[in-house]
C-alpha positions in Angstrom: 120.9 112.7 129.2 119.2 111.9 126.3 118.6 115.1 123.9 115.2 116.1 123.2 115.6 116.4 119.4 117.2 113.1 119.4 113.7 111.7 120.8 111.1 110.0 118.8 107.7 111.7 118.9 109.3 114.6 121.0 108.4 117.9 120.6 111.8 118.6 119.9 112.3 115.9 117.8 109.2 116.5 115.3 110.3 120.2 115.1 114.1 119.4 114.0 112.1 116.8 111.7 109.3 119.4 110.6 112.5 121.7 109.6 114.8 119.0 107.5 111.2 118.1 105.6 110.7 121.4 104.5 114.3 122.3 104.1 114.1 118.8 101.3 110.8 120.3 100.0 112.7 123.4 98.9 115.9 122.0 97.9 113.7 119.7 95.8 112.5 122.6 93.9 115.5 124.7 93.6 116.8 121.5 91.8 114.0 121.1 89.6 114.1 124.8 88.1 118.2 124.2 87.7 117.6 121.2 85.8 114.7 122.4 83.5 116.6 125.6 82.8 119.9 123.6 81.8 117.3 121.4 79.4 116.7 125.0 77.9 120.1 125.7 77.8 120.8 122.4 75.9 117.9 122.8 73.7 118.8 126.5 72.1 122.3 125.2 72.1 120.8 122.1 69.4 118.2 124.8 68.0 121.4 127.0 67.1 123.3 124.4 65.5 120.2 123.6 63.4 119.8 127.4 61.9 123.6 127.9 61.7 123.0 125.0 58.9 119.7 126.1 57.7 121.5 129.3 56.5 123.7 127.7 54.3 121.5 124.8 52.8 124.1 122.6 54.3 124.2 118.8 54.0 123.6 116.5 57.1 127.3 116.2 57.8 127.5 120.0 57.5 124.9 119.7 60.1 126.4 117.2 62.7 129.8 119.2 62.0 128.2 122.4 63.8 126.4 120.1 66.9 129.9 118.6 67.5 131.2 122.0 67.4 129.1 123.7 69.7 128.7 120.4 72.2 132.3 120.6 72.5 131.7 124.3 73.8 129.2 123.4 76.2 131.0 120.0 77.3 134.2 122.9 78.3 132.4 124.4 80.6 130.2 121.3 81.8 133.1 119.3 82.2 131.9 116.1 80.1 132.4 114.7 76.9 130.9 116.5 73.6 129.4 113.4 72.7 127.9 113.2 76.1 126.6 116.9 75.7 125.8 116.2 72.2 123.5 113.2 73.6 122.0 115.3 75.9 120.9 117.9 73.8 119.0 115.9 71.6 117.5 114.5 74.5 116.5 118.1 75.6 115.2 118.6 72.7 112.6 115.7 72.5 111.3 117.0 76.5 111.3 120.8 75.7 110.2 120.7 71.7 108.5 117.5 72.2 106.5 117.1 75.6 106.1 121.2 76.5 103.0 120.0 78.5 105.1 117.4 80.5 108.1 120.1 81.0 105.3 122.6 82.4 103.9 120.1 85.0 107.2 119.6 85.9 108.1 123.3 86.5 104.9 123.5 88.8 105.9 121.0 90.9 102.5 118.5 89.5 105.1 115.8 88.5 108.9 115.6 89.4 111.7 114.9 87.4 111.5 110.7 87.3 107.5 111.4 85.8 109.0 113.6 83.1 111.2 110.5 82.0 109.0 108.0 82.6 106.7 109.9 79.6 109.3 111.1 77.7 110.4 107.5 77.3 107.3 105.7 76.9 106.0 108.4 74.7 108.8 108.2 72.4 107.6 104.5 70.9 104.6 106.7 69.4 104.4 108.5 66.3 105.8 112.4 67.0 102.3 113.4 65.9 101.1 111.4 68.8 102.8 112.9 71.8 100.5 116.1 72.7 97.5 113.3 73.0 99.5 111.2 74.9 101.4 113.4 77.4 97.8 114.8 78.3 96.4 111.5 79.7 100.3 110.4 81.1 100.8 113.6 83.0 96.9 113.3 84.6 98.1 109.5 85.4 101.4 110.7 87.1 100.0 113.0 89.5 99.0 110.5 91.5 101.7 107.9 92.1 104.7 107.7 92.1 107.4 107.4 88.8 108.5 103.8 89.2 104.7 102.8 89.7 102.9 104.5 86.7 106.0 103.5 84.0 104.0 100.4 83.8 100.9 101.6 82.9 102.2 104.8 80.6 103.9 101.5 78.6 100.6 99.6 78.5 98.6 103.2 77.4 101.5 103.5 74.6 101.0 100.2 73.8 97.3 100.6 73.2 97.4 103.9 71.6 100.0 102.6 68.8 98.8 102.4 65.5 100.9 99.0 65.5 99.4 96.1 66.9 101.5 94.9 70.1 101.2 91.4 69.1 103.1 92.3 65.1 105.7 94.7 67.8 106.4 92.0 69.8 106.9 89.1 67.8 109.5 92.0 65.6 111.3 92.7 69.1 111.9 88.6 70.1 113.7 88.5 67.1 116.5 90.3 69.1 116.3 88.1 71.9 120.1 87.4 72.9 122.5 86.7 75.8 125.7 88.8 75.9 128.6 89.0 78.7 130.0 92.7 79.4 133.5 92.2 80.8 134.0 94.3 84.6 136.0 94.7 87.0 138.5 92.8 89.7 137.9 89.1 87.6 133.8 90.3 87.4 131.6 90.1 84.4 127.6 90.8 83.4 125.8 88.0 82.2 122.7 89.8 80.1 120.0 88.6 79.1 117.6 89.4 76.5 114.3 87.8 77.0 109.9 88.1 76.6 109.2 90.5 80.1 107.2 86.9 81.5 110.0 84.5 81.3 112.6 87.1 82.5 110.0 87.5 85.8 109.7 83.8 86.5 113.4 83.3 86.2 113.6 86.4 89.0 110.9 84.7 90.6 112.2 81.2 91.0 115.8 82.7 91.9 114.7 84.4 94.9 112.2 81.9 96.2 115.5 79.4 96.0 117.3 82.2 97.6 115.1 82.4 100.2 114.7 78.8 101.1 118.6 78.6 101.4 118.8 81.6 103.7 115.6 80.3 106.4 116.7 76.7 106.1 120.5 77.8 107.3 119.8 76.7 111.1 118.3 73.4 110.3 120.9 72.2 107.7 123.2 73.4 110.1 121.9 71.5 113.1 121.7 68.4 110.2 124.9 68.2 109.5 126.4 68.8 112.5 124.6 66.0 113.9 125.9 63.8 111.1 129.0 62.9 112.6 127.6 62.1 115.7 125.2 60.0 114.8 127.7 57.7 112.5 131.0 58.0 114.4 131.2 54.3 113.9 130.6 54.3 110.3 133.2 57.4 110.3 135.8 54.6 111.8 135.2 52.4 108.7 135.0 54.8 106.2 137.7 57.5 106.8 137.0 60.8 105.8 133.2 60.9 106.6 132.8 62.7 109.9 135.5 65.3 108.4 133.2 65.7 105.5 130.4 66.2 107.6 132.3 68.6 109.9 133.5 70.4 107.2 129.3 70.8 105.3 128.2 72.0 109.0 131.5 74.3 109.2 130.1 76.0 105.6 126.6 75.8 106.6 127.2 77.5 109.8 129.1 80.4 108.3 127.2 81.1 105.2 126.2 85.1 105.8 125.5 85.5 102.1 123.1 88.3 101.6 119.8 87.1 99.2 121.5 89.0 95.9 124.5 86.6 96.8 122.8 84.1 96.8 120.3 84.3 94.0 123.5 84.6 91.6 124.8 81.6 92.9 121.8 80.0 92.8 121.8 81.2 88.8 125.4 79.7 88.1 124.1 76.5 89.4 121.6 75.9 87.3 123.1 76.9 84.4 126.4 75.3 85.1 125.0 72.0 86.7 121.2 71.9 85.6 120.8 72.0 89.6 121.1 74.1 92.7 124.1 72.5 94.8 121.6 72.6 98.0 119.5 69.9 96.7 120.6 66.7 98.2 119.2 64.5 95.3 121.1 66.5 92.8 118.1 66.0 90.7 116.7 68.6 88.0 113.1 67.9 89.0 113.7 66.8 92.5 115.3 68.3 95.6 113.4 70.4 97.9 115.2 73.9 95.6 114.3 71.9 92.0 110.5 71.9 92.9 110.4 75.4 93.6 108.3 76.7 90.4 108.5 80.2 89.1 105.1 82.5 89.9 103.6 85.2 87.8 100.2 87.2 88.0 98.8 88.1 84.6 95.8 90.2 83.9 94.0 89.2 81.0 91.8 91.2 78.9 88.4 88.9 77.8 88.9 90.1 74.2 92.4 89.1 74.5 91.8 86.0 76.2 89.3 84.8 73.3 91.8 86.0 70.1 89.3 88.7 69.2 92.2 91.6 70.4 95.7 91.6 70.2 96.3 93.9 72.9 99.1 94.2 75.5 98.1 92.5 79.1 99.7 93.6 82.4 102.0 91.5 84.2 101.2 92.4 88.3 101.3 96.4 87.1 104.9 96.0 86.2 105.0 95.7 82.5 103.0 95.0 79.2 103.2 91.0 77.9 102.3 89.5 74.6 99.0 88.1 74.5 100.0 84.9 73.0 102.4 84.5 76.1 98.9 85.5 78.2 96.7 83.0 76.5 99.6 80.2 76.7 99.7 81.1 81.0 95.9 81.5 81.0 95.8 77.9 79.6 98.0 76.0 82.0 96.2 77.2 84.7 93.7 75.8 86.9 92.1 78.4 88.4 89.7 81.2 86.5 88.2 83.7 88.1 86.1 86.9 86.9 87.1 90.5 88.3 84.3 92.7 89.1 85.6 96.5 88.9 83.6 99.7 89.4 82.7 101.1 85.9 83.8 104.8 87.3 86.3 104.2 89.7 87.6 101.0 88.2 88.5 99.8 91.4 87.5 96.0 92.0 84.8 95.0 94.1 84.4 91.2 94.0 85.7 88.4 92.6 84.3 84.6 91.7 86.1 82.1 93.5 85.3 78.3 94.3 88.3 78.1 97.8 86.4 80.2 100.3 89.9 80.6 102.5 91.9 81.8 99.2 89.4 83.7 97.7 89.8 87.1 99.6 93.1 87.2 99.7 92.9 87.0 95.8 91.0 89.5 95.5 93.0 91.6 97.3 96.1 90.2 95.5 94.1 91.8 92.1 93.2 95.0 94.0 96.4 96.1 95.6 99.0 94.9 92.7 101.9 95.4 95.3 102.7 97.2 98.6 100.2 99.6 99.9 102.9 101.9 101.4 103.0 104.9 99.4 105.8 105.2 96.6 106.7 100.6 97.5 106.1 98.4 94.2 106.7 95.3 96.0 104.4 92.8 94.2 101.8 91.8 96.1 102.4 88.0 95.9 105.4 88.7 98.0 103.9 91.0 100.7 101.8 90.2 103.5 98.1 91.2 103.9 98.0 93.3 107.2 95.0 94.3 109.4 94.3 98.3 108.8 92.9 98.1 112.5 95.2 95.6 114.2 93.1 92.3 114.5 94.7 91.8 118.4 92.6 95.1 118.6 89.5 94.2 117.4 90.2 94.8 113.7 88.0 92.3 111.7 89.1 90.1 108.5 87.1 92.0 106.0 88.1 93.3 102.5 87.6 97.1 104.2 90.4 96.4 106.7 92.9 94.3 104.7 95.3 95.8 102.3 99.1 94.1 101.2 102.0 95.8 103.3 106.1 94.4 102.3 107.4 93.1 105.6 109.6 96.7 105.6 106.6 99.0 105.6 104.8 96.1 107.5 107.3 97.0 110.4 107.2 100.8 109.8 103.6 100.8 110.9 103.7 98.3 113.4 107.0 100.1 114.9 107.0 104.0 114.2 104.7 106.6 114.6 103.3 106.1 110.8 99.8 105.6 110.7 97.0 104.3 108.4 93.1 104.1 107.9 90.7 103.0 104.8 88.4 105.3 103.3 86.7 102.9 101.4 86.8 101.5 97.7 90.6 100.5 98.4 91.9 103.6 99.7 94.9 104.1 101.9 95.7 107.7 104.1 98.9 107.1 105.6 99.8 109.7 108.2 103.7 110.6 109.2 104.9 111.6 112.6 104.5 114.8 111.4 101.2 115.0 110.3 101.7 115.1 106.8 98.9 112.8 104.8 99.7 111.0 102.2 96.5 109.3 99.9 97.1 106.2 98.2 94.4 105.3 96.0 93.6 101.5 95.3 95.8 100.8 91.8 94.3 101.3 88.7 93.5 98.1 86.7 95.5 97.7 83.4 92.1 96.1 82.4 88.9 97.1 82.9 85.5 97.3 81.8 83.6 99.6 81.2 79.4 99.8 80.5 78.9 99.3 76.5 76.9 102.4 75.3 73.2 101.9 75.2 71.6 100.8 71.9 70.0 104.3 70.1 66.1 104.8 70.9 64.3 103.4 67.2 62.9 106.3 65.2 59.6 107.8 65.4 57.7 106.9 62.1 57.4 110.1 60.5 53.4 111.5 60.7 51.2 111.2 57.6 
């Protein structure tokens, strides 16, 4: 007999569920409080350093001597390195002394502890004198998505609010641009490399569409091979070894369980050892049904930028800030153009110009969504599905009110658990959980957008005779 607590959307079940949530919710918090209170450990530990050498007028070596001294204290009882401890508290320093606002919303639960980073490290590229201004309008951001969404668009606001062009930062930081190997473990080693965000993305990009295409093609390269032998037995007679050889491909073929990481890296050595992927039967660079496979990206394109007249950061699909002369070069190649419509006060878009009536919605909702609709998923959107709110087997209709883009894994959590979801209109998401819990997920917010251009002032009065 089955236990009730052990049965999905039970009584007993949601209960024993209702209880581990909260029992999280609380541990969650006890955790939080521990690790801002060590931060203000760490940072009176590098404020006391500082006046032990204040008092004596001391030189920076003086200085570093006393840090090392007292990190090696605090590492003791820590158990870690003083140069780890000695890391750390400088890092304290820069979230307690630096970002007090940011530490406070943490302490009150408004942002949790991967927020707090995600400003503190963003915030950093700014002058120090700019951090109060720019924690204000990161922390409001963060309160309403999650830390691995908004680190895109805390980068692009940084980006904007520096004093430095991104173009002149950019153009400094390809400079540094660099492949290095980091030697691991068991015969293993890192290849890294340094590259502009855009070209690093399309090589991801065109890796796992490759890596994909191997893995669904398994069964029909199988079936191809196997059916080699068979179909030239004779020639097999004649020539020796070539029914073995085709044995042997089907053998491989049909035992290939590589996983898609496995793959892609494969796929990577390839092309960088051979110019090609070993699938392709032409063993072609341009040819082959892998060495057509081109690398996609979605950029978003201020006008200003577009045209030269700004040198601005653009947003690659909510992920990261580009260079706009890599955004003009992509906006050239291309032969689409579209315009993006977005509500000056909500900035959420609302239409879109598009000549391919089929293709044209799910653009637009490719510009709206950005990536997964699920709450806390960044799947981009170009590689998630767009899923009928209202089931369309139920009468759900194919409008831009009952479309939004779900990842095939949260696509099957609301097709096969009790999760459930509704639009509210302007792009909005309210995900329910089995236990009731609601969850809002607001339509993402644009990297650009426009806003109304102030109206011209009302001409003077001529003053009366």
């Amino acid at each position: 007999m089955t236990d009730a607590a052990e049965t999905p959307g039970g009584e007993g079940y949601l209960a024993t569920l209702a209880r581990v949530v909260a029992d999280v919710d609380s541990a969650a918090r006890r955790i939080a409080a521990a690790q801002i209170e060590e931060l203000r450990a760490l940072a009176a530990a590098g404020r006391l350093a500082e006046a032990q050498t204040a008092q004596r007028n001391a030189r920076v070596q003086v200085h570093d001597m006393a840090l090392r001294s007292i990190a090696a204290e605090v590492g003791g009882v820590m158990r870690v390195t003083d140069r780890t401890v000695q890391r750390r508290i400088g890092e304290a320093r820069t979230l307690i002394e630096g970002f007090p606002a940011t530490v406070e919303a943490w302490e009150h639960g408004r942002i949790v502890r991967g927020h707090a980073i995600a400003i503190v490290e963003t915030g950093t590229s700014l002058p120090a004198e700019m951090w109060t201004e720019f924690e204000q309008v990161a922390i409001t951001r963060c309160e309403r998505d999650t830390p691995n969404r908004v680190r895109g668009e805390l980068e692009i606001l940084a980006h904007r609010m520096h004093p430095r062009s991104f173009a002149e930062r950019h153009e400094e930081a390809t400079a540094g641009r660099c492949v290095r190997i980091v030697p691991g473990r068991d015969g293993m080693s890192d290849v890294i490399a340094t590259l502009p965000t855009v070209v690093a993305e399309g090589i991801h990009d065109r890796l796992t569409q490759q890596a994909r295409a191997i893995i669904d093609t398994r069964d029909e390269r199988a079936a191809t091979h196997g059916g080699a032998g068979a179909a030239f037995g004779d020639a097999a007679a004649t020539h020796g070894d070539s029914d073995s050889d085709s044995d042997d491909a089907a053998s491989i073929v049909a035992t290939d369980n590589r996983s898609t990481d496995q793959v892609r890296a494969d796929v990577f050595a390839d092309l960088l050892l051979a110019g090609t992927p070993a699938l392709d039967d032409t063993r072609d660079t341009t040819a082959g049904p892998l060495g057509a496979i081109r690398a996609r990206v979605q950029v978003l394109v201020p006008a200003a930028t577009l045209t030269g007249e700004d040198d601005g950061p653009c947003d690659l699909t909510g992920r990261s800030p580009i260079d706009p002369a890599t955004a003009r070069t992509l906006a050239g190649g291309t032969h689409i153009w579209e315009r993006l419509f977005h509500d000056p006060t909500t900035g959420v878009a609302v239409s879109t110009d598009s000549y391919r009536v089929p293709s044209g919605m799910r653009r637009f909702l490719q510009a709206r969504d950005q990536h997964c609709r699920f709450p806390g998923c960044r799947v981009a959107a170009i590689r998630c599905e767009v899923d009928h709110t209202h089931d369309h087997a139920l009468g759900g209709r194919t409008e831009l009110t009952n479309l939004a883009h779900l990842c095939q894994r949260h696509h099957s959590i609301k097709q096969f658990t009790a999760w459930r979801v509704r639009q509210l209109g302007g792009g909005v998401l309210e995900w329910t959980s089995p236990l009731g819990r609601t969850y809002r997920e607001d339509a993402p917010t644009p990297a650009v957008a426009f806003t109304p251009a102030a109206p011209p002032p009302a001409p003077a009065e001529p003053a009366p005779f």
